[in-house]
ZALO-823796 format. One record per residue (C-alpha): residue number from 0; x, y, z. Coordinates in nm, 2 decimals. Layout:
BEGIN
@pos=NUM | xx=X | yy=Y | zz=Z
...
END
This chain:
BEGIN
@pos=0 | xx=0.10 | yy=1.38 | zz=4.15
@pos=1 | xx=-0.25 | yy=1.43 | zz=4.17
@pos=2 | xx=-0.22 | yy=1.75 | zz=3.99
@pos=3 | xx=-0.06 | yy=1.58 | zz=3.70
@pos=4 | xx=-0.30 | yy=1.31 | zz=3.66
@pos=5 | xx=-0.58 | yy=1.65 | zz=3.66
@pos=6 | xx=-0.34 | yy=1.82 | zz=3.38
@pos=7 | xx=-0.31 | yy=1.48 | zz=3.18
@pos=8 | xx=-0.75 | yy=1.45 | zz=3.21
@pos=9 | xx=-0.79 | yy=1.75 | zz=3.08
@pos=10 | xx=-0.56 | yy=1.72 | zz=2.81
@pos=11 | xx=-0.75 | yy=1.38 | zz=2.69
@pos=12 | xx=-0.97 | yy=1.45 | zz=2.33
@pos=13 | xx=-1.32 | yy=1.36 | zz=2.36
@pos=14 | xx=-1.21 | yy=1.03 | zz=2.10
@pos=15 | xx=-0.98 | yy=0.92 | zz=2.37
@pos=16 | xx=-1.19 | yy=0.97 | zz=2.66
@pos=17 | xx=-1.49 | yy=0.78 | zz=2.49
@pos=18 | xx=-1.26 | yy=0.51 | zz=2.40
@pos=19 | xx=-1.12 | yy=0.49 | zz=2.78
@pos=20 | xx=-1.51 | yy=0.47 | zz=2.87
@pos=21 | xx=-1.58 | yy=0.17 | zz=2.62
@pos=22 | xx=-1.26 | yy=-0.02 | zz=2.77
@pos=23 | xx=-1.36 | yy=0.03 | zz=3.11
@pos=24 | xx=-1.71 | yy=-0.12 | zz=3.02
@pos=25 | xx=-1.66 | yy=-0.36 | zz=2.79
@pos=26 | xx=-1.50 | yy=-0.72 | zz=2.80
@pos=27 | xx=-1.24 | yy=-0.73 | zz=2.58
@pos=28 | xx=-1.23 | yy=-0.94 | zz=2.31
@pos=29 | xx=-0.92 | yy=-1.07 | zz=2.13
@pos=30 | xx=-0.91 | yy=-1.02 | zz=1.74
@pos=31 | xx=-0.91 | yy=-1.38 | zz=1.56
@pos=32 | xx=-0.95 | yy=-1.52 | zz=1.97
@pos=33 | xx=-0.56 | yy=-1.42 | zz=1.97
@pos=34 | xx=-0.45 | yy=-1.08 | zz=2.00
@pos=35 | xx=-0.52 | yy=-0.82 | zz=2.27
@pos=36 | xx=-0.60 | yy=-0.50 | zz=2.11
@pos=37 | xx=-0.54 | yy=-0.33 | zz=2.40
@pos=38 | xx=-0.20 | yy=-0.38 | zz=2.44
@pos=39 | xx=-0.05 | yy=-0.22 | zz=2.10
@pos=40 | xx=0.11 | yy=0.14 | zz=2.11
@pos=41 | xx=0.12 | yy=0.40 | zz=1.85
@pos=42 | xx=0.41 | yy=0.62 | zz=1.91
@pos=43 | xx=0.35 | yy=0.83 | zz=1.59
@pos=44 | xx=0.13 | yy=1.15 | zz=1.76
@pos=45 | xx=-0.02 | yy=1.24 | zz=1.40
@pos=46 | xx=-0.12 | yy=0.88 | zz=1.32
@pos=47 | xx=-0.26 | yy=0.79 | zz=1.70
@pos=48 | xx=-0.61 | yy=0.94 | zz=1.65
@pos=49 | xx=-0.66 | yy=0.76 | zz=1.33
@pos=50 | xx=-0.53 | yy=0.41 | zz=1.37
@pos=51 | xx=-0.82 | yy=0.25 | zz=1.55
@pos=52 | xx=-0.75 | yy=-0.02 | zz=1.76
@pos=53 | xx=-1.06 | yy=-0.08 | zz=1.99
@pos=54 | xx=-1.12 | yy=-0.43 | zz=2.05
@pos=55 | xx=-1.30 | yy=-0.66 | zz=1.84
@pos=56 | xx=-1.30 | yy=-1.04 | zz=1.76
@pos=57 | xx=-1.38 | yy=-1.03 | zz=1.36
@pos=58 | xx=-1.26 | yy=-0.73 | zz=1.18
@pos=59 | xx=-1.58 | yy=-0.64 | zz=0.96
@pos=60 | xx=-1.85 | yy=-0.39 | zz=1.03
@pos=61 | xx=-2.01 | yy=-0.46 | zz=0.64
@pos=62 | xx=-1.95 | yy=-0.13 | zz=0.52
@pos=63 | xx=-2.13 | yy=0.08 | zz=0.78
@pos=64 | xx=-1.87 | yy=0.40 | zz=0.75
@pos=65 | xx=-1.84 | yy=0.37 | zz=0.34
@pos=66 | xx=-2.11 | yy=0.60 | zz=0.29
@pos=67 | xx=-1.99 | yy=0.86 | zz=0.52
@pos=68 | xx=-1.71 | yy=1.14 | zz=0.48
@pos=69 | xx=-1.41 | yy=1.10 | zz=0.71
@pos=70 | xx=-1.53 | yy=0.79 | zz=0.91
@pos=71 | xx=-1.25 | yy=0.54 | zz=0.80
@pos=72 | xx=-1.10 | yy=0.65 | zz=1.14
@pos=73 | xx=-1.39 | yy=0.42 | zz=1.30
@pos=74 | xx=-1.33 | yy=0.13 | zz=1.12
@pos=75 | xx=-1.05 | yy=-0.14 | zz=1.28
@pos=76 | xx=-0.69 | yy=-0.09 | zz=1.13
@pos=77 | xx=-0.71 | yy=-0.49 | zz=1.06
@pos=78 | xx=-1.04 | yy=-0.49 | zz=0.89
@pos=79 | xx=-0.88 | yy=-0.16 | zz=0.66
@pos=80 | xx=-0.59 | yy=-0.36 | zz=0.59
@pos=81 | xx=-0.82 | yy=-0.63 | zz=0.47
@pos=82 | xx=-0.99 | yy=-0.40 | zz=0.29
@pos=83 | xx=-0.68 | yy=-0.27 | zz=0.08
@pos=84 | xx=-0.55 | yy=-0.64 | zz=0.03
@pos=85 | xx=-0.90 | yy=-0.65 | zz=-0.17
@pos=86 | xx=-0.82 | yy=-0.33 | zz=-0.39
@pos=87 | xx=-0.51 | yy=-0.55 | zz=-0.52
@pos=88 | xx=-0.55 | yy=-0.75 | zz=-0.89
@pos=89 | xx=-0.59 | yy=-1.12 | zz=-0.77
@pos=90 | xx=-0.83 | yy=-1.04 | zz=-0.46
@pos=91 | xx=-1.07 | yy=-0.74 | zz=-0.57
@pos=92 | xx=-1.36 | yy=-0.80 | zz=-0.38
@pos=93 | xx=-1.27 | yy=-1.11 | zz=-0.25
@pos=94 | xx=-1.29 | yy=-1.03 | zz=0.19
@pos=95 | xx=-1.31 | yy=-1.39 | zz=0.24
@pos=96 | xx=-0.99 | yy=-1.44 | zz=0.07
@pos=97 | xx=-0.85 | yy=-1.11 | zz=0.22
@pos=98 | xx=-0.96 | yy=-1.24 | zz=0.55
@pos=99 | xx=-0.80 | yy=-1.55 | zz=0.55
@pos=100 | xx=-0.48 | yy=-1.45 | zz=0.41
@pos=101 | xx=-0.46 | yy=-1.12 | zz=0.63
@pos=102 | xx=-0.54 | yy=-1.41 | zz=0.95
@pos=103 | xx=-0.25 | yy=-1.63 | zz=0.88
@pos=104 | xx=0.01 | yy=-1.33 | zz=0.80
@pos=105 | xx=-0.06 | yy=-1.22 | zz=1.19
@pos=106 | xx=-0.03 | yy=-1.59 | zz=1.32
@pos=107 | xx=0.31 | yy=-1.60 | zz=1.10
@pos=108 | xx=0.41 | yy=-1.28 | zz=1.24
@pos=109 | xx=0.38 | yy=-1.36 | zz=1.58
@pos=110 | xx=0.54 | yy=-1.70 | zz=1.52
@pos=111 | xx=0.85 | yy=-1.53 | zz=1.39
@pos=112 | xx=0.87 | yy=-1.27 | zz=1.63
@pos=113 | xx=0.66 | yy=-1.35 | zz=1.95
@pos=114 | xx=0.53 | yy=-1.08 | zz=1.94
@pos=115 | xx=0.18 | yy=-0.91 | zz=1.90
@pos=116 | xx=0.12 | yy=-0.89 | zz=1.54
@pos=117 | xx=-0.12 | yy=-0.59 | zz=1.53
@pos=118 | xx=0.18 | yy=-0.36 | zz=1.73
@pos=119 | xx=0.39 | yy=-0.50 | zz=1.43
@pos=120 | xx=0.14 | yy=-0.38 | zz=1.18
@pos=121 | xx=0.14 | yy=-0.05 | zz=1.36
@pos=122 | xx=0.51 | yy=-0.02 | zz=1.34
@pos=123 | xx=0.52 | yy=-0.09 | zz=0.98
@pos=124 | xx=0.25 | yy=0.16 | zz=0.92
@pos=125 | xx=0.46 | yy=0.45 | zz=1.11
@pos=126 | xx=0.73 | yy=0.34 | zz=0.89
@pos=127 | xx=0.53 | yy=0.30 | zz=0.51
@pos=128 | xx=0.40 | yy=0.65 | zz=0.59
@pos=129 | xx=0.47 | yy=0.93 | zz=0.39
@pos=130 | xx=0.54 | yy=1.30 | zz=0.56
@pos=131 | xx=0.58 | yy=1.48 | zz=0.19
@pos=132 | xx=0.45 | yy=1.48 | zz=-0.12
@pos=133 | xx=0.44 | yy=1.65 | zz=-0.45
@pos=134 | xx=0.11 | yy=1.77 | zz=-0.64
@pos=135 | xx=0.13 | yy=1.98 | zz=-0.95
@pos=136 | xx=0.10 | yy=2.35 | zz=-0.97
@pos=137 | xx=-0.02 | yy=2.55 | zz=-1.32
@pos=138 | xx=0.17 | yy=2.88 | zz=-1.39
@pos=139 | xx=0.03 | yy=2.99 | zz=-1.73
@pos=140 | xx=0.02 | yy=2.68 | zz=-1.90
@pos=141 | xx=0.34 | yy=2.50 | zz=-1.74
@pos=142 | xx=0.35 | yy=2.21 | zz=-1.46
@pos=143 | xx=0.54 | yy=2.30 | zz=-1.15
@pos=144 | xx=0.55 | yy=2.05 | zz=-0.89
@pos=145 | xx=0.51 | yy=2.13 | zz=-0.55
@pos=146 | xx=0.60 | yy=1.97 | zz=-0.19
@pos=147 | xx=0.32 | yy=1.97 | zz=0.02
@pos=148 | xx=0.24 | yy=1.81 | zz=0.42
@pos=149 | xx=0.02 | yy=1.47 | zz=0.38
@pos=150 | xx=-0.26 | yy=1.50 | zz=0.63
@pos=151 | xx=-0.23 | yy=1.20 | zz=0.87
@pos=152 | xx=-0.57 | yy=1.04 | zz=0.72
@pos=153 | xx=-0.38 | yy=1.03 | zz=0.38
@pos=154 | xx=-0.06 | yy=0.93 | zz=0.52
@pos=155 | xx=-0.24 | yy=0.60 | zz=0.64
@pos=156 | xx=-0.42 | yy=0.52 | zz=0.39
@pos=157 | xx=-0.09 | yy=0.56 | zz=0.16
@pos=158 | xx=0.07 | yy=0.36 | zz=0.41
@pos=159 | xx=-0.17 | yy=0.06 | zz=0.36
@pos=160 | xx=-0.24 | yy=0.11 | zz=0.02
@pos=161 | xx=0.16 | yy=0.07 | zz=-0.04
@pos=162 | xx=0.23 | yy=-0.22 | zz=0.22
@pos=163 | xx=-0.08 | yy=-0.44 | zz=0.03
@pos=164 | xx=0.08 | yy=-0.39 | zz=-0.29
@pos=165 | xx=0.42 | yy=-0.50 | zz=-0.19
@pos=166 | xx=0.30 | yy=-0.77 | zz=0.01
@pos=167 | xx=0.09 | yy=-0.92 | zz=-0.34
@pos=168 | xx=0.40 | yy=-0.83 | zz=-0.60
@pos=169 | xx=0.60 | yy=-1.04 | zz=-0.40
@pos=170 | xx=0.37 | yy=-1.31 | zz=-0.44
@pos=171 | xx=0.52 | yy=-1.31 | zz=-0.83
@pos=172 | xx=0.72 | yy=-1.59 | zz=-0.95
@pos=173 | xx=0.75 | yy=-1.68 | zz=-0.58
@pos=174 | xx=0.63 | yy=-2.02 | zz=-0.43
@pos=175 | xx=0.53 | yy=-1.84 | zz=-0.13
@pos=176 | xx=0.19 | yy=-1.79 | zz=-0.05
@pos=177 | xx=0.01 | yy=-1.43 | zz=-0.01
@pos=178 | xx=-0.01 | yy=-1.47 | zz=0.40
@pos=179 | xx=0.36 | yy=-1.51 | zz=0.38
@pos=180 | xx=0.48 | yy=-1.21 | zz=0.15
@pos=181 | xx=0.26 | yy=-1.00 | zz=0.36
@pos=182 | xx=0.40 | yy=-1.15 | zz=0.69
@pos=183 | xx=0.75 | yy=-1.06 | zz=0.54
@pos=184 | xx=0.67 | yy=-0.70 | zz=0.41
@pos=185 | xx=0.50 | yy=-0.63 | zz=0.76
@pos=186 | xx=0.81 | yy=-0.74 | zz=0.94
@pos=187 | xx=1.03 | yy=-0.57 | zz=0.74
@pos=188 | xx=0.86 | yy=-0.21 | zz=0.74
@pos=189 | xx=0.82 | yy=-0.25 | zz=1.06
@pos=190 | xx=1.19 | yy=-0.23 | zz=1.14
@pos=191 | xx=1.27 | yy=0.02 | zz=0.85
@pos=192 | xx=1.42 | yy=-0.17 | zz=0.61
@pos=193 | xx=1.46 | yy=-0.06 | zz=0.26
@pos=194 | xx=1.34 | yy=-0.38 | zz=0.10
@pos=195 | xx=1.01 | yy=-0.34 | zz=0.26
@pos=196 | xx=0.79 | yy=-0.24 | zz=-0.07
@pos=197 | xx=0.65 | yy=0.05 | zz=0.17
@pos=198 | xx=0.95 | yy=0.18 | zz=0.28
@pos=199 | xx=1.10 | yy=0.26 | zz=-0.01
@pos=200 | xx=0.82 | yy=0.38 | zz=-0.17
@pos=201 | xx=0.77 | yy=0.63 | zz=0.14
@pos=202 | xx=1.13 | yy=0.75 | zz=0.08
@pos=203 | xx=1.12 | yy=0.78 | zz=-0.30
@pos=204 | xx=0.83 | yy=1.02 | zz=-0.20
@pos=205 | xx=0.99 | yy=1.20 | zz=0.05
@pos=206 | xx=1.27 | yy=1.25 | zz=-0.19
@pos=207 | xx=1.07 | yy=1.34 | zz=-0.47
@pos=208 | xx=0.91 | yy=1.63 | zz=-0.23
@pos=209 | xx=1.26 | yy=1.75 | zz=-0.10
@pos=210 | xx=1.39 | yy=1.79 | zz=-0.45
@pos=211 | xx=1.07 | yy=2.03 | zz=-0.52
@pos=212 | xx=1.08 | yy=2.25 | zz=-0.25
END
């Protein structure tokens, strides 16, 4: 037993020992003074490293990563959520709004399903993202498309990027609010269902990819 325990330290990343360090020192705080960070899973092994979920009661650092290459990974997975809520028509630049909306979809979430919102939201992501995609290739003048791997940063940021835009189209000739439709599109991802905006734009993808192999 204790041999194991040895086998599973040394197999730890220097990211998930640091982050084992931080929990055993710090007290944890509940995002909104709700939801216990600490308790959400990611079971998708290519996604895990980059879907941060340390603790924190208001998801927004001001923009201390934007400047620097490949440090998304260090911002919360609520506050980039929030972020690509803003990238959408009605809310660009608006984080208050974002905020507020992105708040009340994890308080109806865990109204509908009792459970935590944030392991929802991680669901949905493993769900929205995509494996595949195509990119275009140049043989003497003619377009080929091409299937190639997503890196897992990519595959997140798709994933978000999709599940935002659903979330705001279905806010269109709907008398449901924003918080709702993104309550809704959350839920459904995270169960697989094709009529999560994510889903099926992470299958027409994949499909697209498989067709040019």
């Amino acid at each position: 037993m204790a041999e194991e325990e040895e086998e599973e330290e040394e197999g730890k990343s220097e990211e998930e020992r640091k982050r084992e360090k931080i929990y055993e020192n710090l007290e944890m705080p509940l995002l909104f003074d709700r939801y216990d960070m600490k308790e959400v899973d990611v079971h998708d092994e290519g996604l895990e490293r980059y879907i941060n979920l340390l603790p924190i009661l208001v998801p927004h650092s001001g923009g201390t990563h934007a400047t620097k290459r490949f440090e998304k990974e260090k911002v919360s997975i609520i506050e980039r959520l929030i972020n690509h809520m803003m990238r959408t028509e009605e809310y660009t630049g608006k984080k208050m709004k974002s905020y507020n909306a992105v708040k009340e979809a994890m308080n109806i979430i865990h109204e509908r399903t009792d459970q935590n919102p944030v392991q929802i939201l991680t669901n949905a992501i493993e769900q929205s993202a995509p494996r595949e995609e195509t990119t275009q290739i140049t043989y003497g003048g003619i377009s080929v498309p091409k299937a190639v791997d997503v890196s897992p940063c990519r595959r997140l940021s798709l994933a978000l990027s999709t599940l935002s835009q659903g979330a705001v189209k279905a806010t269109y000739k709907n008398t449901k609010g924003v918080a709702a439709c993104l309550a809704e599109e959350l839920i459904k991802a995270s169960r697989g269902d094709r009529d999560s905006f994510g889903v099926s734009k992470k299958e027409e993808t994949e499909r697209m990819a498989a067709s040019a192999r």
